[in-house]
GUNU-838545 format. One record per residue (C-alpha): residue in three letters; x, y, z. Coordinates in pm, whole numbers, always signed. Each point is the difference from the previous one (the first is absolute). Example, Ala and Ser with C-alpha at 12.3 -4.5 7.8 and 13.67 -1.06 7.14 Angstrom:
<sites>
+------+--------+--------+--------+
| code |   east |  north |     up |
+------+--------+--------+--------+
|  Ala |  +1230 |   -450 |   +780 |
|  Ser |   +137 |   +344 |    -66 |
+------+--------+--------+--------+
</sites>
This chain:
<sites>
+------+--------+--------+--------+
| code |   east |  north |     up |
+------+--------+--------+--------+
|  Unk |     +0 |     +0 |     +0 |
|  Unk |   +296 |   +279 |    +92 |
|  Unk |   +146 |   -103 |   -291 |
|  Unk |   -268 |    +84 |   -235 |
|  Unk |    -50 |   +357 |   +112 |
|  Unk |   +167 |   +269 |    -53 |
|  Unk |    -71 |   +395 |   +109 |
|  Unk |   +127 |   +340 |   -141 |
|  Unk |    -33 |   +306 |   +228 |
|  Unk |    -46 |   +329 |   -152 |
|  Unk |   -213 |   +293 |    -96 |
|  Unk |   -298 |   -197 |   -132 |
|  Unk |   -282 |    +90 |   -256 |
|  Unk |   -276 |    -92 |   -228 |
|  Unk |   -311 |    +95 |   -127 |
|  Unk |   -335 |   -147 |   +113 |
|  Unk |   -237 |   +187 |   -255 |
|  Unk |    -23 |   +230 |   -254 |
|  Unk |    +74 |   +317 |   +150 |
|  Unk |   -287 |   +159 |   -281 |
|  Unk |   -241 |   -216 |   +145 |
|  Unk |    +58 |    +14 |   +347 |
|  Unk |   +188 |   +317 |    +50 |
|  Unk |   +396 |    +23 |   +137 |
|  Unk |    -22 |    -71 |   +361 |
|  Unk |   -211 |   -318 |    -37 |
|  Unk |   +218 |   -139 |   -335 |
|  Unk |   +371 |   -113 |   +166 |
|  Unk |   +111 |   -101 |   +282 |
|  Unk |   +377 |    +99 |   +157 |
|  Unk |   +205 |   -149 |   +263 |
|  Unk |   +312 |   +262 |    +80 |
|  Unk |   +156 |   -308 |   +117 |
|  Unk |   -158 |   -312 |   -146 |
|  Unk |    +40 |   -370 |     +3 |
|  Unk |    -89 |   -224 |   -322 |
|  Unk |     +3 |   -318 |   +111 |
|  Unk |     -2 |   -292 |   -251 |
|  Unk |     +4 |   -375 |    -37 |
|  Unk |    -46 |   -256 |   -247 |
|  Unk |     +5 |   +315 |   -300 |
|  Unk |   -310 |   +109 |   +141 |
|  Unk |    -32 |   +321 |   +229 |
|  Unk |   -123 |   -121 |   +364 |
|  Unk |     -1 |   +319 |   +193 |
|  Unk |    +54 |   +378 |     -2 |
|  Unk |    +19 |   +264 |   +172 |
|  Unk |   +208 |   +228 |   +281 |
|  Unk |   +283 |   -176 |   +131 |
|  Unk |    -59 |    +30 |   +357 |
|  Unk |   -331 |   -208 |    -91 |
|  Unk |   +151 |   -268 |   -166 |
|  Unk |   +312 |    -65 |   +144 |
|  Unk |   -122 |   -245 |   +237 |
|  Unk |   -204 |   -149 |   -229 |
|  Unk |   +323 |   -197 |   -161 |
|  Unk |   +106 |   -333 |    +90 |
|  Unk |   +363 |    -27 |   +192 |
|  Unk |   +273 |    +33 |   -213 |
|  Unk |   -198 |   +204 |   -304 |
|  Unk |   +274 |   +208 |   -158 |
|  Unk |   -113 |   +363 |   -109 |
|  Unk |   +135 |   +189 |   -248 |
|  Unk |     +6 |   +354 |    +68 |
|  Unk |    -27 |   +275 |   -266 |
|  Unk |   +128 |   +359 |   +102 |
|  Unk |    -72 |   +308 |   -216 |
|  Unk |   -204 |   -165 |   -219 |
|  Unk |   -401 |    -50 |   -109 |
|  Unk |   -153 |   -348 |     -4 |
|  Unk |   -241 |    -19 |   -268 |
|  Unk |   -235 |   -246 |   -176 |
|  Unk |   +196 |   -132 |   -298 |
|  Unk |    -91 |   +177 |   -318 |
|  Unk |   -265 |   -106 |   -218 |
|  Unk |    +69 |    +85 |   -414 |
|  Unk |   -331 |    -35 |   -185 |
|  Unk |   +111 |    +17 |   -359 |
|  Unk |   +343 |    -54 |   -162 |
|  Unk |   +168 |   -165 |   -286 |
|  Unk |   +311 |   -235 |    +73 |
|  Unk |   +126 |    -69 |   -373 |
|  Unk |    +46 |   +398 |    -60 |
|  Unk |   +254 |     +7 |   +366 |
|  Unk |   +312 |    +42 |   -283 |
|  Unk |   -201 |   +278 |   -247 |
|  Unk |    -87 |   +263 |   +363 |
|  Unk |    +96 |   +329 |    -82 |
|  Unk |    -61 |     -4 |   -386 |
|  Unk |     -8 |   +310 |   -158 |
|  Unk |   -297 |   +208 |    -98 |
|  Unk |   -327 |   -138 |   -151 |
|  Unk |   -344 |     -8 |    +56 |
|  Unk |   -192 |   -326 |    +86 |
|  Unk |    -30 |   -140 |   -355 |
|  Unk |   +270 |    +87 |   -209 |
|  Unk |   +242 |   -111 |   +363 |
|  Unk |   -162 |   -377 |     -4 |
|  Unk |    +68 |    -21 |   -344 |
|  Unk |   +388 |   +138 |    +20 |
|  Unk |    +96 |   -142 |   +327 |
|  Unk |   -209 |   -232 |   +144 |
|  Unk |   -125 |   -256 |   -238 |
|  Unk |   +402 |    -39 |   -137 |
|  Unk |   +128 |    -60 |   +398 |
|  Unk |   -295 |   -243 |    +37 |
|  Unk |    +74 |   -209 |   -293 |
|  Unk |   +343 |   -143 |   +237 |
|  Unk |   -228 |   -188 |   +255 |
|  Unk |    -82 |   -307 |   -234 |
|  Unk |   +361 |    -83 |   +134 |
|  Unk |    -81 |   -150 |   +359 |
|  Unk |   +350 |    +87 |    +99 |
|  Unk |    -40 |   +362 |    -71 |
|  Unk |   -314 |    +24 |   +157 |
|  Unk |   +167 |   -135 |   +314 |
|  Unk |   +247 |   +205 |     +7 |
|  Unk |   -217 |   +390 |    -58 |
|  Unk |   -237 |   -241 |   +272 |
|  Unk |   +259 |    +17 |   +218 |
|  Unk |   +144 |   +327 |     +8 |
|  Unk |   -352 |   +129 |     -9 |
|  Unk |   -111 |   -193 |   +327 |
|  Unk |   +323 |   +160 |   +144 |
|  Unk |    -93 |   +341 |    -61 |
|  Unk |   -319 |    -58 |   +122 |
|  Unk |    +95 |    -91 |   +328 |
|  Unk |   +303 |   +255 |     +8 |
|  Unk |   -298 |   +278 |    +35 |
|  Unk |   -177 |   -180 |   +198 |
|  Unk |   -300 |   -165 |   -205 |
|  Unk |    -77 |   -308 |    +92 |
|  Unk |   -324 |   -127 |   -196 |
|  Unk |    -71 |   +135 |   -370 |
|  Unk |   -237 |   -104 |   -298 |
|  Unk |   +197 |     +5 |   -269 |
|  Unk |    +22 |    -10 |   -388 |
|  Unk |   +156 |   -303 |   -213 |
|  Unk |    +66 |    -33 |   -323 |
|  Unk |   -228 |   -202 |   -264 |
|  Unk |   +270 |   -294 |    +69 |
|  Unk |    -57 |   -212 |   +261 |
|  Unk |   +306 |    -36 |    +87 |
|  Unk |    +30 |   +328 |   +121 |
|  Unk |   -240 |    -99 |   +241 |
|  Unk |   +111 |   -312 |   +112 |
|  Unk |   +343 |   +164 |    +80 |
|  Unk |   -123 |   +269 |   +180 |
|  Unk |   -259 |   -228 |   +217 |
|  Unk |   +335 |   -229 |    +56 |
|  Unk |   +173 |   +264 |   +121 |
|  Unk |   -278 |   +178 |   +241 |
|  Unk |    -49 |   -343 |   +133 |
|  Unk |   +358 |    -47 |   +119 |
|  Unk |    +32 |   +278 |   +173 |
|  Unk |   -404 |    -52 |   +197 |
|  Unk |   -163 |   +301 |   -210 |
|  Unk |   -352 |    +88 |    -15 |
|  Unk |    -31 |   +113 |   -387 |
|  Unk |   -222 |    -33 |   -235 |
|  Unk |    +79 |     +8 |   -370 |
|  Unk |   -153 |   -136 |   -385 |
|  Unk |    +76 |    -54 |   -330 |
|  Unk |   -106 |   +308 |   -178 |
|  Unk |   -230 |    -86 |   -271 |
|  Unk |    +53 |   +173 |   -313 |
|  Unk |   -138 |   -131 |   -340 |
|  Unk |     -2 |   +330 |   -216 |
|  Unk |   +148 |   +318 |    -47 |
|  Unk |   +316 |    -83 |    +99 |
|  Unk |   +326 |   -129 |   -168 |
|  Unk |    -38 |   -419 |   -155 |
|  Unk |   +288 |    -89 |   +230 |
|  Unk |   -253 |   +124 |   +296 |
|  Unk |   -347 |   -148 |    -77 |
|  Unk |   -152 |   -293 |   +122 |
|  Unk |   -368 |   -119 |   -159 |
|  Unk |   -343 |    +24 |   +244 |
|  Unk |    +42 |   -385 |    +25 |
|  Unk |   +368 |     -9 |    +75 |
|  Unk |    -30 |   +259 |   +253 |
|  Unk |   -285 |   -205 |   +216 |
|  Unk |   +137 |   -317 |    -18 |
|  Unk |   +369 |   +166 |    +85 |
|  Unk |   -158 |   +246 |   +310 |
|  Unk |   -189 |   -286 |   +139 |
|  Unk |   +299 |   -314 |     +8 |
|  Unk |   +179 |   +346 |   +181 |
|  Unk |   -293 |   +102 |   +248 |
|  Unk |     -5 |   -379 |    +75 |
|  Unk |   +353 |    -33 |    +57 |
|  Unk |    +63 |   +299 |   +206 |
|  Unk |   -306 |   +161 |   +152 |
|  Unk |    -21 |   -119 |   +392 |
|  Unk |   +388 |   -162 |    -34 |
|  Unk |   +175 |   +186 |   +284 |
|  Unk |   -102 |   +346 |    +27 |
|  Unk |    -22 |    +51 |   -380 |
|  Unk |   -364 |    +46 |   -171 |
|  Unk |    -69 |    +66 |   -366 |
|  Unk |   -136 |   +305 |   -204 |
|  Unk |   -161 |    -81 |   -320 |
|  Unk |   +153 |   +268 |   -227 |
|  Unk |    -90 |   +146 |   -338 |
|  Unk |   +225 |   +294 |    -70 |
|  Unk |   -300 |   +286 |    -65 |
|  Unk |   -293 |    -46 |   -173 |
|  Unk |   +188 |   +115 |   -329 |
|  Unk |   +215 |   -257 |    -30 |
|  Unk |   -243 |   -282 |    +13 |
|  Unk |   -321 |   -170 |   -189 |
|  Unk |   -330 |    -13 |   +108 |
|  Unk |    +83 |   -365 |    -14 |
|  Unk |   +298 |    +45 |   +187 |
|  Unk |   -200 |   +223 |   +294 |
|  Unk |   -264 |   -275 |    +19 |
|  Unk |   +272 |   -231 |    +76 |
|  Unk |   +154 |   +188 |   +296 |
|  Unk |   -377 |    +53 |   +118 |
|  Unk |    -25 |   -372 |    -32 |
|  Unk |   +251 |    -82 |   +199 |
|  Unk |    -98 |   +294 |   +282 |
|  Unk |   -340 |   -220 |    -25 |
|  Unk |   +167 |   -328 |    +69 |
|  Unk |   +240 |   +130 |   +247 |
|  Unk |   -139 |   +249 |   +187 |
|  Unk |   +251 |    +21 |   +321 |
|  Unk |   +269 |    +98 |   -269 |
|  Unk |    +70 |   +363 |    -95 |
|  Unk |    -61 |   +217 |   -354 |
|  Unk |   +296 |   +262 |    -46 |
|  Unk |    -28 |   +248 |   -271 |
|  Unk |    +28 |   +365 |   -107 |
|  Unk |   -300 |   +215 |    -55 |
|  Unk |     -3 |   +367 |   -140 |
|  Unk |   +366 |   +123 |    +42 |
|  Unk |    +36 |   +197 |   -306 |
|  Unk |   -212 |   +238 |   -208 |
|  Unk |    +42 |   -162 |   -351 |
|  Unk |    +13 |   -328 |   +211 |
|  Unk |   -368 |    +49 |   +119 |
|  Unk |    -65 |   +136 |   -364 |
|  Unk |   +115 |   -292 |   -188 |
|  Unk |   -171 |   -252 |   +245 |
|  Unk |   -338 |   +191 |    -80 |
|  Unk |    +94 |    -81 |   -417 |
|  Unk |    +82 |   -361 |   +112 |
|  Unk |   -356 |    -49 |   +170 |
|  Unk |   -254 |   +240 |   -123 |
|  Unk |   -278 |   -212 |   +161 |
|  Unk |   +135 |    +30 |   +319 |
|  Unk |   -135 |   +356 |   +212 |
|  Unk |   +349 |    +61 |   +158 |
|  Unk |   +354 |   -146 |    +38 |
|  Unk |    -44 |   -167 |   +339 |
|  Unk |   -378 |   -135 |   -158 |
|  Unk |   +246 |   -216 |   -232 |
|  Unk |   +129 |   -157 |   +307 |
|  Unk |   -331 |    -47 |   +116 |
|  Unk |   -158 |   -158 |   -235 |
|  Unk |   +232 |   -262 |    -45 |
|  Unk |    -27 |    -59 |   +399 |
|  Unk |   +346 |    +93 |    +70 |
|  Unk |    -95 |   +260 |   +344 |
|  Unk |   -109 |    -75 |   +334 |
|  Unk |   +237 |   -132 |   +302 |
|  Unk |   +397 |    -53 |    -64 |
|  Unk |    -42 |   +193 |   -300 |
|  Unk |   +229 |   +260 |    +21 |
|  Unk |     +0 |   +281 |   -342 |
|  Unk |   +333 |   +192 |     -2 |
|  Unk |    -16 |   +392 |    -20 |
|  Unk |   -404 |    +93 |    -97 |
|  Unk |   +114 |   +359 |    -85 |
|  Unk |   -234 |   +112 |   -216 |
|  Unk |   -347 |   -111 |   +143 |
|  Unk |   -342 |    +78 |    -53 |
|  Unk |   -229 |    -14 |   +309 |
|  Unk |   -209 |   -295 |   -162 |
|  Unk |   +352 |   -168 |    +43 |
|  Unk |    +69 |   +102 |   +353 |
|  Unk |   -334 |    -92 |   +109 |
|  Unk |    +35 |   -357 |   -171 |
|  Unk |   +337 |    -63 |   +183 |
|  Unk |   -138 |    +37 |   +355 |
|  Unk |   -327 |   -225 |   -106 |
|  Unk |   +257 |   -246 |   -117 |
|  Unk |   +200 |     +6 |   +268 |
|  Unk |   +267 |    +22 |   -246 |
|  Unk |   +350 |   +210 |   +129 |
|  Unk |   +238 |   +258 |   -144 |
|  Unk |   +366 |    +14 |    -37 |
|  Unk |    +89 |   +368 |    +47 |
|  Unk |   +369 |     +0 |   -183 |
|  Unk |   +109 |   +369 |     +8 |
|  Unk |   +377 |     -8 |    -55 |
|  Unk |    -58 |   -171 |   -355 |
|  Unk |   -351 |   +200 |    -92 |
|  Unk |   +256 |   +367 |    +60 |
|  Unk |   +295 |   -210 |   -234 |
|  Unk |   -180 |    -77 |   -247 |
|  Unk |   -294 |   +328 |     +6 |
|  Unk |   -266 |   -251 |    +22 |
|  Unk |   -237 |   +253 |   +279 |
|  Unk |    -20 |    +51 |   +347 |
|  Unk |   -196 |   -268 |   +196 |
|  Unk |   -333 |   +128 |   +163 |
|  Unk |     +8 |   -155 |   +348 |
|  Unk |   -232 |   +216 |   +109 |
|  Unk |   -218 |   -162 |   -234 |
|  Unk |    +53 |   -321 |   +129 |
|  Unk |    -78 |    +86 |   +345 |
|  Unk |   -334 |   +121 |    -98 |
|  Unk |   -111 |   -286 |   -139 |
|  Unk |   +145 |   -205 |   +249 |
|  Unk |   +206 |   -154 |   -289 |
|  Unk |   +331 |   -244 |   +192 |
|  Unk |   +344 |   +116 |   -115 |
|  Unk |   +360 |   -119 |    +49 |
|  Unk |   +338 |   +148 |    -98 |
|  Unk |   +187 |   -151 |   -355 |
|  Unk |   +336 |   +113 |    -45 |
|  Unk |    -65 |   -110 |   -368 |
|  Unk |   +346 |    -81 |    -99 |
|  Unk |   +167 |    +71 |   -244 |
|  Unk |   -258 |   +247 |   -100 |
|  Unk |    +56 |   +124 |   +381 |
|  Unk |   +394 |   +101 |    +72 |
|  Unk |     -8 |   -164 |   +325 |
|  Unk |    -74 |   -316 |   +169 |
|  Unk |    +20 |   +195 |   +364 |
|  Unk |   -373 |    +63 |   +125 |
|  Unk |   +130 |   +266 |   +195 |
|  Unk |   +130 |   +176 |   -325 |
|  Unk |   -388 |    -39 |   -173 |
|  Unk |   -110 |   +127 |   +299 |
|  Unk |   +187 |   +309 |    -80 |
|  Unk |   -128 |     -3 |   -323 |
|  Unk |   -381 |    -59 |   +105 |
|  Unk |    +54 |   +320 |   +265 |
|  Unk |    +60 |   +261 |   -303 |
|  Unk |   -255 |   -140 |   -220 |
|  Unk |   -287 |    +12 |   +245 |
|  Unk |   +212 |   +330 |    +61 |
|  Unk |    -76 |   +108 |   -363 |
|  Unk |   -403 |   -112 |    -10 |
|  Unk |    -16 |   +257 |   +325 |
|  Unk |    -50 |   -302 |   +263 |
|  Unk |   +229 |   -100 |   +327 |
|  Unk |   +143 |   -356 |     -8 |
|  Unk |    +43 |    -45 |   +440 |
|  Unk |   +325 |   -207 |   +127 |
|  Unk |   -295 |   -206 |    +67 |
|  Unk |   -179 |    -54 |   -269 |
|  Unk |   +344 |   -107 |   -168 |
|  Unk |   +155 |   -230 |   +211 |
|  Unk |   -409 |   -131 |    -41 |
|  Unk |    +18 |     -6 |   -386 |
|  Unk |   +361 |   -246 |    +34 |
|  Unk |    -91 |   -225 |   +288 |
|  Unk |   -358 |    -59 |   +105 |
|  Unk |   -194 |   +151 |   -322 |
|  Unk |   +194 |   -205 |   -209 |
|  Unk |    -46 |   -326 |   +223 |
|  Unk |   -417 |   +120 |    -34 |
|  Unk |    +77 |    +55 |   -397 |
|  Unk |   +115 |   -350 |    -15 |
|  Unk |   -245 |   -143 |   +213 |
|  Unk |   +313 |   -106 |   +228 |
|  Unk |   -111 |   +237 |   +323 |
|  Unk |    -53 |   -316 |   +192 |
|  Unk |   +333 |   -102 |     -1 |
|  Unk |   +213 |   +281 |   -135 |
|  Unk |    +14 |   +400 |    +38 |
|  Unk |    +51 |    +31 |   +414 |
|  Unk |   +118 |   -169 |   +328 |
|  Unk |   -314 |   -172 |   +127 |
|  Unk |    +32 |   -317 |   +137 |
|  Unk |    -20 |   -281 |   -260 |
|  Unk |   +118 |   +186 |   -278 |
|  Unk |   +290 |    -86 |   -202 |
|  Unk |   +317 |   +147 |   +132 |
|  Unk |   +123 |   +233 |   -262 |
|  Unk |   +169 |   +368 |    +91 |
|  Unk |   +259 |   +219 |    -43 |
|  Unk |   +222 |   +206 |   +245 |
|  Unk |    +50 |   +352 |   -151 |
|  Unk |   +308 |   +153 |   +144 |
|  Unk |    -68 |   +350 |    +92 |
|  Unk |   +434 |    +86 |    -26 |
|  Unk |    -20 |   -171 |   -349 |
|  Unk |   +151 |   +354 |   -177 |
|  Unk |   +171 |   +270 |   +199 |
|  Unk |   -319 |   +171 |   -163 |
|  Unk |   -254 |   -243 |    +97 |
|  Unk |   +186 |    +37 |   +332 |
|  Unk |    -45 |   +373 |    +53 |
|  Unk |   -335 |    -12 |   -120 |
|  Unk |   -118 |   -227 |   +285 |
|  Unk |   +167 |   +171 |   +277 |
|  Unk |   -254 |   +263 |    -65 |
|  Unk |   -294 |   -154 |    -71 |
|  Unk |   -233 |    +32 |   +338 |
|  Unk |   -278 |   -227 |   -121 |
|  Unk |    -19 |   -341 |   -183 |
|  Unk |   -186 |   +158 |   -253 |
|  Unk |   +342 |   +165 |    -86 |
|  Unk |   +197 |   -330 |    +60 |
|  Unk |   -236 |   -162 |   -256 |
|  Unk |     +0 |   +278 |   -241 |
|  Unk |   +380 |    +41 |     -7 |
|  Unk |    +42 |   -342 |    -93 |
|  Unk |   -235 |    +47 |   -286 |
|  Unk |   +187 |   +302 |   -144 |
|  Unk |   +363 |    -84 |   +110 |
|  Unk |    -50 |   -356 |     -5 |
|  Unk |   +158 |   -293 |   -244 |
|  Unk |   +166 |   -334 |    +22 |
|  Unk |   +290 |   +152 |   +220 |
|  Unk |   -306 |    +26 |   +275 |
|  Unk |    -71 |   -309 |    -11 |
|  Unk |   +244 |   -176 |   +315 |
|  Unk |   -177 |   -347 |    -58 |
|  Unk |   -267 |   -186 |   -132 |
|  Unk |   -179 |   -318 |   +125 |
|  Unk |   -223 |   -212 |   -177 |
|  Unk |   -175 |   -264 |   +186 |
|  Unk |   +239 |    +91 |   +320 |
|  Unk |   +296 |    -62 |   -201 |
|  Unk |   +261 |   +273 |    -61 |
|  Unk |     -9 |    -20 |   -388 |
|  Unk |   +204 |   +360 |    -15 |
|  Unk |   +216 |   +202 |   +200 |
|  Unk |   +210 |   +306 |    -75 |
+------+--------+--------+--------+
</sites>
């Protein structure tokens, strides 16, 4: 039993609720000096030390944390792992950038031993700032997802990840066929989804790049697996949203093409939703359908500034997508920066709250993963991060003035990157430390 627990004693925080819903006071909880107490990868207990401390069995060896934050380990709702090696490419809008970067670096994954290796450095970034669960893009191969779900489940991940689906639009070397696509998603989904902590995302690319046939295949297989999870992108782009309406004129809106081939509803999770009409908002809250609100890559590539006001109003759920490579950074903390000046520039306040919310616990609600990821209560899965508060001589400074934990949290989100992340731990194992 002592063996099998361990505790790490520190400033302690998490959110309970959305602080939109609930208001500040009611939304987090904060122990100046905490105890996380965990066993088995599961969280057992926390709270203030002088609480818990006789709570552990003789012998229990706890890790103390000075100068530092301990946070719930951060959730990415939308990224791509095949475009890790094309980050940072230079200047283009949406369209004309998949077609000169993206669909060229994707063509390398039909070689399983590439894909293992972009998996791997990918997974390693990821947990260098301090994310430990994603839902990511593949490529059309499957071998891009069978390395990646090889290499999550070695190191005790929860991700989630598909084969995108793509049988149109895009380069021959690219495309799959509606058929091939099914019968390649499901032997996947059947492989992978439940194995570990890994679960499956049924994946066409956008509604551009695939059939009617090939949409009524994905909603087919939403139909006959309904625990798994549909990941795609829905109005990100002006001249995106415009060619999607050429595509299907029948359909009343770009989301309604989604719709009617029974692609929304629970663990299905539409990256950036930009440019929305209301009939859209209203049908993602009746669908109980989520959001993934990807800032740093919407300002890169001039897609729009996200309307999260919008989203609160109709009670629509939203999570935080770094969106690489169209996003320039896989640290949470750096979107967060990014998601403070574009709610900045639509004339609304993003709280320290509401954005340490948006990349724990509303991205655990976005995935339908609140009951076991997104905060410390007892039972869940024992993901966090310790943020180091003397991570820059900057950072540093900056903390010795703040006089509230609103500050705390919002100097991380400004100052923040992978140099504030001290350690990560996934499942209760250190997977990272500076």
């Amino acid at each position: 039993m002592t063996s099998s627990i361990s505790a790490h004693r520190g400033p302690l925080f998490h959110m309970l609720a959305d602080p939109a819903e609930v208001g500040e006071e009611a939304s987090y909880q904060y122990w100046e000096d905490g105890l996380l107490v965990v066993a088995d990868g599961k969280i057992i207990a926390a709270g203030a030390y002088s609480d818990l401390l006789s709570t552990l069995p003789d012998g229990a060896v706890i890790e103390n944390h000075p100068d530092s934050l301990i946070v719930p380990g951060f959730i990415d709702t939308h990224i791509h792992y095949p475009q890790t090696e094309m980050i940072g490419a230079f200047g283009k809008q949406l369209l004309e950038w998949l077609n000169t970067y993206t669909f060229p670096t994707e063509r390398d994954f039909q070689d399983p031993q590439h894909a293992r290796r972009v998996a791997r450095v990918f997974l390693d970034e990821l947990l260098k700032n301090g994310t430990t669960t994603a839902l990511v893009f593949g490529t059309v191969h499957p071998e891009s997802v069978d390395m990646f779900f090889e290499e999550a489940l070695e190191r005790n991940l929860r991700m989630i990840c598909g084969k995108v689906m793509m049988d149109r639009n895009a380069p021959d070397y690219l495309c799959d066929t509606a058929e091939s696509s099914y019968q390649d998603s499901k032997a996947l989904l059947e492989k992978w989804h439940g194995k570990g902590r890994l679960l499956y995302a049924v994946t066409p690319r956008f509604a551009p790049t695939s059939t009617p046939e090939q949409l009524a295949a994905a909603g087919r297989l939403r139909q006959e697996h309904p625990d798994a999870y549909m990941h795609t992108h829905l109005s990100e782009n002006l001249a995106e949203c415009a060619w999607v309406k050429e595509l299907f004129p029948q359909c009343a809106n770009y989301l309604d093409v989604y719709d009617h081939y029974g692609l929304l509803g629970k663990r299905a999770v539409l990256a950036h939703g930009i440019h929305l009409c209301e009939d859209e908002w209203k049908r993602l809250h009746s669908s109980d359908s989520a959001l993934a609100f990807c800032p740093t890559s919407n300002l890169f590539l001039g897609s729009g500034l996200f309307a999260l006001e919008e989203a609160e109003r109709h009670k629509v759920k939203v999570g935080l997508g770094t969106d690489v490579g169209g996003g320039t950074s896989f640290s949470l903390l750096q979107t967060l920066n990014e998601a403070y000046k574009v709610m900045q520039l639509r004339g609304q306040a993003l709280t320290p709250f509401k954005s340490f919310y948006l990349a724990t616990l509303g991205g655990a609600r976005a995935l339908e993963l609140d009951h076991c990821l997104g905060g410390f209560t007892a039972g869940k899965e024992a993901d966090f991060v310790v943020l180091d508060k003397r991570a820059t001589p900057l950072l540093q400074l900056r903390m010795e003035n703040c006089r509230s934990l609103a500050e705390q949290l919002f100097a991380f989100s400004i100052l923040g990157d992978d140099r504030a992340i001290r350690a990560t731990y996934a499942a209760g194992r250190c997977v990272h430390k500076k």
